[in-house]
PDB file as gemmi writes it, atoms N, CA and C in Angstrom:
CRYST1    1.000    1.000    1.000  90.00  90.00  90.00 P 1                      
ATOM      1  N   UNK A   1      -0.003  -1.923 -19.864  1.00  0.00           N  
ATOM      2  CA  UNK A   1      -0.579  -0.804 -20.562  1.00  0.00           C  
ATOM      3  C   UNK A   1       0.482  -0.233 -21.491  1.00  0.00           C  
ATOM      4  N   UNK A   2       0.415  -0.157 -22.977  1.00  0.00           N  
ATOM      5  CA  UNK A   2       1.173   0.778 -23.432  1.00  0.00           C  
ATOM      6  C   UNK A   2       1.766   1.662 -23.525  1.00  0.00           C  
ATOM      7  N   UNK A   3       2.410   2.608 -24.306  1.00  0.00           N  
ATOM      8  CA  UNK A   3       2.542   3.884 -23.932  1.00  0.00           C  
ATOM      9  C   UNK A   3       1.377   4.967 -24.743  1.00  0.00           C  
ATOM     10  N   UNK A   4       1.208   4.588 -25.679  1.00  0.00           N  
ATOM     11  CA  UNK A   4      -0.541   5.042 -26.264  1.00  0.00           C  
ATOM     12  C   UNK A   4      -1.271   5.287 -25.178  1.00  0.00           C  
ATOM     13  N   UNK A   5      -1.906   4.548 -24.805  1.00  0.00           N  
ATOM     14  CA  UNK A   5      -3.080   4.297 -23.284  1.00  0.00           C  
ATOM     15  C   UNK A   5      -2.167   5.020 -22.315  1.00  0.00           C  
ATOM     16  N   UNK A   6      -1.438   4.934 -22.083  1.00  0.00           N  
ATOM     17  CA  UNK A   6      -0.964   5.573 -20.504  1.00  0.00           C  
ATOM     18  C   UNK A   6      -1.368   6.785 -20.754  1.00  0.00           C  
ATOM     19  N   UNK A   7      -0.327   7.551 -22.003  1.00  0.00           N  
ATOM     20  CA  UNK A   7      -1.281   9.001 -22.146  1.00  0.00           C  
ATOM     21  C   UNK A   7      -2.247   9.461 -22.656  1.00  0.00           C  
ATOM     22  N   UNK A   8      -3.066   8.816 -22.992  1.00  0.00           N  
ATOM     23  CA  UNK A   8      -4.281   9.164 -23.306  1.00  0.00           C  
ATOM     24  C   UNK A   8      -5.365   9.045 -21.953  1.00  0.00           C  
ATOM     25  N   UNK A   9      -5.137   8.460 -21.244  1.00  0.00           N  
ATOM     26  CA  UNK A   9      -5.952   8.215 -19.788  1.00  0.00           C  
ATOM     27  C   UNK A   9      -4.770   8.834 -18.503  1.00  0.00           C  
ATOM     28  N   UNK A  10      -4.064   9.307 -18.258  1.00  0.00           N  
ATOM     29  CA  UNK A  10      -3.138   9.933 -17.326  1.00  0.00           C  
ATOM     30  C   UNK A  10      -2.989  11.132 -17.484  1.00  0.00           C  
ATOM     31  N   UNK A  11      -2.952  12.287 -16.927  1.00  0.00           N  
ATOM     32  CA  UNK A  11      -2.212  13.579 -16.923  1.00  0.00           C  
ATOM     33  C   UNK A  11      -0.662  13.249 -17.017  1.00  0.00           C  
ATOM     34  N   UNK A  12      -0.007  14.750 -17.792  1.00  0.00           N  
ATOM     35  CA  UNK A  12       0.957  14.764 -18.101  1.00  0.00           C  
ATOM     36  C   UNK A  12       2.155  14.190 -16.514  1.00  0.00           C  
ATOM     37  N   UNK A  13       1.784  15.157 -15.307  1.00  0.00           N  
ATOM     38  CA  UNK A  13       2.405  14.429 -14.403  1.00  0.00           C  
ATOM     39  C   UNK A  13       2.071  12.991 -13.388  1.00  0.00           C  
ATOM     40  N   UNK A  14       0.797  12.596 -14.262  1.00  0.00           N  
ATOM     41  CA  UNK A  14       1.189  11.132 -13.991  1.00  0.00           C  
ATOM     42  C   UNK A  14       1.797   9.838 -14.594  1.00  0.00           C  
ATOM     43  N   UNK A  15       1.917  10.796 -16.187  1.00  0.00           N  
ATOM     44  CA  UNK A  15       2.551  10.101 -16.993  1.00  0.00           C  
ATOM     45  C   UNK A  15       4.550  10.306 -16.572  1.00  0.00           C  
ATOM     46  N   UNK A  16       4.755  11.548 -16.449  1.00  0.00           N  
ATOM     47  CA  UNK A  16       6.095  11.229 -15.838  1.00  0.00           C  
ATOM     48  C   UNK A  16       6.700  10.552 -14.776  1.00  0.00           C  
ATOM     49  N   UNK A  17       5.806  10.350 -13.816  1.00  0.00           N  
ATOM     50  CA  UNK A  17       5.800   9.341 -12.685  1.00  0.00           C  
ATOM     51  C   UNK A  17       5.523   7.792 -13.183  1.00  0.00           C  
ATOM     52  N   UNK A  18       4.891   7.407 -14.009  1.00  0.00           N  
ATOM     53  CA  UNK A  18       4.917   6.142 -14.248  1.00  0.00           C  
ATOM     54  C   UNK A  18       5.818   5.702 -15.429  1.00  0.00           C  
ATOM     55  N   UNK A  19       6.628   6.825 -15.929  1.00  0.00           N  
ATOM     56  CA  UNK A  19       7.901   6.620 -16.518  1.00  0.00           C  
ATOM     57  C   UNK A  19       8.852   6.676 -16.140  1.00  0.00           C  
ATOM     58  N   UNK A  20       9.001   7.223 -14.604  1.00  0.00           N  
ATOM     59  CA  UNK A  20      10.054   7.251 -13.874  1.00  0.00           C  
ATOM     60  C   UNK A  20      10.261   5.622 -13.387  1.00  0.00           C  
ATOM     61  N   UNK A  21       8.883   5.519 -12.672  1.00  0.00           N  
ATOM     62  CA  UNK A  21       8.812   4.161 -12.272  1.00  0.00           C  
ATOM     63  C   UNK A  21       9.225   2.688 -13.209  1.00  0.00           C  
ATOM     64  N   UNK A  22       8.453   3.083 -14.514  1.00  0.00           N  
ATOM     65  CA  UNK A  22       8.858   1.930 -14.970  1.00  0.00           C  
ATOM     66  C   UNK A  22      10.346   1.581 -15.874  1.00  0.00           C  
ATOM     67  N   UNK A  23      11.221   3.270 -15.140  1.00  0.00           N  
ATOM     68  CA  UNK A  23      13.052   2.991 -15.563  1.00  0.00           C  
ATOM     69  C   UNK A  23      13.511   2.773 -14.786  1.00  0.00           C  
ATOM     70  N   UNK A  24      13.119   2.361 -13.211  1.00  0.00           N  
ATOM     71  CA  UNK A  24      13.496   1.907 -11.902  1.00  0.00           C  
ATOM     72  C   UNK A  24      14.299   3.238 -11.345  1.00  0.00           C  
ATOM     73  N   UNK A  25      13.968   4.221 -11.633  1.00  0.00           N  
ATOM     74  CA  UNK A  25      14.078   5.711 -10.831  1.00  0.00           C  
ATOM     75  C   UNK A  25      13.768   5.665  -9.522  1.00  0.00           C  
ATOM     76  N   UNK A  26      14.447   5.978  -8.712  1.00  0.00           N  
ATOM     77  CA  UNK A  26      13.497   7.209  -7.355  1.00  0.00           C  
ATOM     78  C   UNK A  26      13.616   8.092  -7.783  1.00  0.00           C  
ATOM     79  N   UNK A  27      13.199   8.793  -6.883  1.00  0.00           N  
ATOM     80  CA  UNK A  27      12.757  10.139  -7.148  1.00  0.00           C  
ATOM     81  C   UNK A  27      14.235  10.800  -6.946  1.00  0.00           C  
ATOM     82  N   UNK A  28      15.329  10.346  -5.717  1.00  0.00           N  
ATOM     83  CA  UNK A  28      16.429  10.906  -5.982  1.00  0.00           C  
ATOM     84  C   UNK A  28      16.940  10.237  -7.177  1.00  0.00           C  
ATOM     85  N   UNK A  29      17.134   9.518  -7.562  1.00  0.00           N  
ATOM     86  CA  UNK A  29      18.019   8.938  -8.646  1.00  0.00           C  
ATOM     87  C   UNK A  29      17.717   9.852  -9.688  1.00  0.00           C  
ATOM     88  N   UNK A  30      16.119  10.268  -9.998  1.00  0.00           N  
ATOM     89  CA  UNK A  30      16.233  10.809 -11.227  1.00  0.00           C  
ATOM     90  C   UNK A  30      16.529  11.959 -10.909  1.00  0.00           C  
ATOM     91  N   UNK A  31      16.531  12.807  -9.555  1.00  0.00           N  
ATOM     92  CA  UNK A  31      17.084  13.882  -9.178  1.00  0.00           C  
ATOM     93  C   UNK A  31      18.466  13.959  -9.442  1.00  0.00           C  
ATOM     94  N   UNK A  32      19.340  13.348  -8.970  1.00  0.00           N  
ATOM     95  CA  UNK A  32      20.390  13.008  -9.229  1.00  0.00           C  
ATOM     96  C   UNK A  32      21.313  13.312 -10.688  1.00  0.00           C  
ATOM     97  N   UNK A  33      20.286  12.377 -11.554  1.00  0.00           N  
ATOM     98  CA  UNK A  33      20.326  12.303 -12.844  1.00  0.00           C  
ATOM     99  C   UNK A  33      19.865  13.506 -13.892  1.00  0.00           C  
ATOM    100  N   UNK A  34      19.127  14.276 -13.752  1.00  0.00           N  
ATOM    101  CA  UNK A  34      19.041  15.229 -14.420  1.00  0.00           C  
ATOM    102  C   UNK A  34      19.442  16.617 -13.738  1.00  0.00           C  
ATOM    103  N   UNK A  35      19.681  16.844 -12.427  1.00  0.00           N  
ATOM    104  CA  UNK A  35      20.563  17.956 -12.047  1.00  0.00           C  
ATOM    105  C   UNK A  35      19.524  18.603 -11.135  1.00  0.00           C  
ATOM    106  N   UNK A  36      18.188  18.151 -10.723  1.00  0.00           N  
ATOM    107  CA  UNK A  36      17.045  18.836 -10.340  1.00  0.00           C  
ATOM    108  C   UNK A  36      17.472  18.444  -8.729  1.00  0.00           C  
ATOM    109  N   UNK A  37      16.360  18.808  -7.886  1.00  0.00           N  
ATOM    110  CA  UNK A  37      16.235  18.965  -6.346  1.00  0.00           C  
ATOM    111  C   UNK A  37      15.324  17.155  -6.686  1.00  0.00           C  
ATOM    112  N   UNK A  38      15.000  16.471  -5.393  1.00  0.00           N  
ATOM    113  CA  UNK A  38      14.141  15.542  -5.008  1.00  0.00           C  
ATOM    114  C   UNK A  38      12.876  16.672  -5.339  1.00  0.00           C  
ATOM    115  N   UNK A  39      12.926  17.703  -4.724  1.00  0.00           N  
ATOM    116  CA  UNK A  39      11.493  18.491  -4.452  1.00  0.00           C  
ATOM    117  C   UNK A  39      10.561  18.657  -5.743  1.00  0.00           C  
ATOM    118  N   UNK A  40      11.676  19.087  -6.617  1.00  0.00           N  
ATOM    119  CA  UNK A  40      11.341  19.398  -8.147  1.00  0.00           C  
ATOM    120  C   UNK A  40      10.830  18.266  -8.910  1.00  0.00           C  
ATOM    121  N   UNK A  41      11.509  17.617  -8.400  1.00  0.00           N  
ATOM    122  CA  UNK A  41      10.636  16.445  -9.223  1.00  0.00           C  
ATOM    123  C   UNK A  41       9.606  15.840  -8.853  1.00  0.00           C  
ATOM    124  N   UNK A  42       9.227  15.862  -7.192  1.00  0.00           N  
ATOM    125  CA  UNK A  42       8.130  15.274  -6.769  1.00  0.00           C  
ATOM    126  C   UNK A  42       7.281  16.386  -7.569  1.00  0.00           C  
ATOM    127  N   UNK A  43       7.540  17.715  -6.848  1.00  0.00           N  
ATOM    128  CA  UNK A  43       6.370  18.344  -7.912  1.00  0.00           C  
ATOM    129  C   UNK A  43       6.253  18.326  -9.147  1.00  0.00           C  
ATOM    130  N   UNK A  44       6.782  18.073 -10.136  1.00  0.00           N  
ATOM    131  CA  UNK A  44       6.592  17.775 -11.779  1.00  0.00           C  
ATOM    132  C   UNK A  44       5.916  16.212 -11.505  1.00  0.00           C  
ATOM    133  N   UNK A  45       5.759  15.640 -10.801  1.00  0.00           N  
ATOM    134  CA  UNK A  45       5.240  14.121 -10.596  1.00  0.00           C  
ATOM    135  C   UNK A  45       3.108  14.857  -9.836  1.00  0.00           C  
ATOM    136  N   UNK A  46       3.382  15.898  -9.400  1.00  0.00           N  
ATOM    137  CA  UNK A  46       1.628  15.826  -8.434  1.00  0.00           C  
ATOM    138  C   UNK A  46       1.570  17.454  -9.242  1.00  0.00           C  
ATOM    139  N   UNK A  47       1.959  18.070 -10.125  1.00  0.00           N  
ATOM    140  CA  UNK A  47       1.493  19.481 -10.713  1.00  0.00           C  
ATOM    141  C   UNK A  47       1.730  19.201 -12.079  1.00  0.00           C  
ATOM    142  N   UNK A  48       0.751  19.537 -12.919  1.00  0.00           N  
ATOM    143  CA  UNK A  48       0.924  19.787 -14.405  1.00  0.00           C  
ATOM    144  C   UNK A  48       1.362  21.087 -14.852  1.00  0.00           C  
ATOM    145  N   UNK A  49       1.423  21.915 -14.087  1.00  0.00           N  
ATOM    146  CA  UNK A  49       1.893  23.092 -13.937  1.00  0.00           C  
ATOM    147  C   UNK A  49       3.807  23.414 -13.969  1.00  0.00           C  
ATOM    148  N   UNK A  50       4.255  22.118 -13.640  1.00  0.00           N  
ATOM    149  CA  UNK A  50       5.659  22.103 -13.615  1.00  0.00           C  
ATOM    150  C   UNK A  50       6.286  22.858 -14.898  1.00  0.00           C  
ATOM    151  N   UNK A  51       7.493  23.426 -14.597  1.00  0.00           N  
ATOM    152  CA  UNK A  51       8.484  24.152 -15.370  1.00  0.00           C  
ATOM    153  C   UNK A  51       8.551  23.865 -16.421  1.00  0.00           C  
ATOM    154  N   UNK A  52       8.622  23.999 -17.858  1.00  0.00           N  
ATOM    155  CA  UNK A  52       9.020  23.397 -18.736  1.00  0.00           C  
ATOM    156  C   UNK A  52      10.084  22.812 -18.718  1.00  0.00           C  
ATOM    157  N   UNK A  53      11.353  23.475 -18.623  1.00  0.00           N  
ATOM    158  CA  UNK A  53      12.851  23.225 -18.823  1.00  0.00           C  
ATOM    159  C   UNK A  53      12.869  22.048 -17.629  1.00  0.00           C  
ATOM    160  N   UNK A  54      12.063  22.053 -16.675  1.00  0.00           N  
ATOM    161  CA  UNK A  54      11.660  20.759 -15.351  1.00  0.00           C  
ATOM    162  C   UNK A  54      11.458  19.635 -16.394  1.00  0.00           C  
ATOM    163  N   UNK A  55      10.333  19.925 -17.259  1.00  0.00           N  
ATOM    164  CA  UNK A  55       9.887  18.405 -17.836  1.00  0.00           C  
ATOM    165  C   UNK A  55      10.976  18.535 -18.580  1.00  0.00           C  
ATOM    166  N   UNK A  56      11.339  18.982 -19.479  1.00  0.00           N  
ATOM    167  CA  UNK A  56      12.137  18.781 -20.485  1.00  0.00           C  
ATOM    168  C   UNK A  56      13.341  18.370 -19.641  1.00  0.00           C  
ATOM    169  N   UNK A  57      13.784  18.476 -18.939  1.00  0.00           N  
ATOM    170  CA  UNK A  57      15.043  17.788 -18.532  1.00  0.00           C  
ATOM    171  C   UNK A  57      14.708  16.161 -17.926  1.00  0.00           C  
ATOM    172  N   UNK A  58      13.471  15.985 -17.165  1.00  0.00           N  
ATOM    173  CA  UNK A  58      13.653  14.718 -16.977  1.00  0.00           C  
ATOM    174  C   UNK A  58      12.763  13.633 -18.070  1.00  0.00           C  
ATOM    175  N   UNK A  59      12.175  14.573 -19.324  1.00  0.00           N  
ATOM    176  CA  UNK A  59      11.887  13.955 -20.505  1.00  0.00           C  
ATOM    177  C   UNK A  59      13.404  13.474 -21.421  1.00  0.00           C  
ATOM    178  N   UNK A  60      14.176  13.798 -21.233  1.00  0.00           N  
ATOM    179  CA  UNK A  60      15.548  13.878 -21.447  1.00  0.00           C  
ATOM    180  C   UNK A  60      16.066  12.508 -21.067  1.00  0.00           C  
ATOM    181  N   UNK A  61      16.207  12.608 -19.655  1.00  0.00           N  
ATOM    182  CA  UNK A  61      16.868  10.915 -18.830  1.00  0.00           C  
ATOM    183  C   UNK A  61      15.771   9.700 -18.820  1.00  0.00           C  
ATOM    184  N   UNK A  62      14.526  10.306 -18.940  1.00  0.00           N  
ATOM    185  CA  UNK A  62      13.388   9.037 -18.981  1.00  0.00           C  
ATOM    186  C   UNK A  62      13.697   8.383 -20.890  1.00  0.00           C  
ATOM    187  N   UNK A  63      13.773   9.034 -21.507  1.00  0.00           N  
ATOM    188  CA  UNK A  63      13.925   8.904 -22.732  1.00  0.00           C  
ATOM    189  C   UNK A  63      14.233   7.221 -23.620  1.00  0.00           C  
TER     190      UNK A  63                                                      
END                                                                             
């Protein structure tokens, strides 16, 4: 699937989860990597509601 199609058929936090996935992230690694909790990021992965400065930081390392 592209990246066109992914977001056009995914919510925003399932689109960050299947960009995590397809940079070979866990969930700690990208925790790790952008300075966040594991927690924070699971939730920016199951809430669209997540922080901005949340997405924007792991829109940052997914990049």
């Amino acid at each position: 699937m592209d990246q066109q199609n992914l977001s056009e058929t995914t919510s925003p936090s399932e689109t960050r989860r299947a960009k995590r996935i397809a940079k070979g992230y866990t969930i700690e690694d990208l925790a790790i990597a952008t300075g966040l909790t594991a927690t924070e990021i699971a939730a920016s992965e199951q809430d669209d509601a997540a922080p901005e400065h949340h997405v924007e930081r792991i829109a940052h390392v997914l990049a």
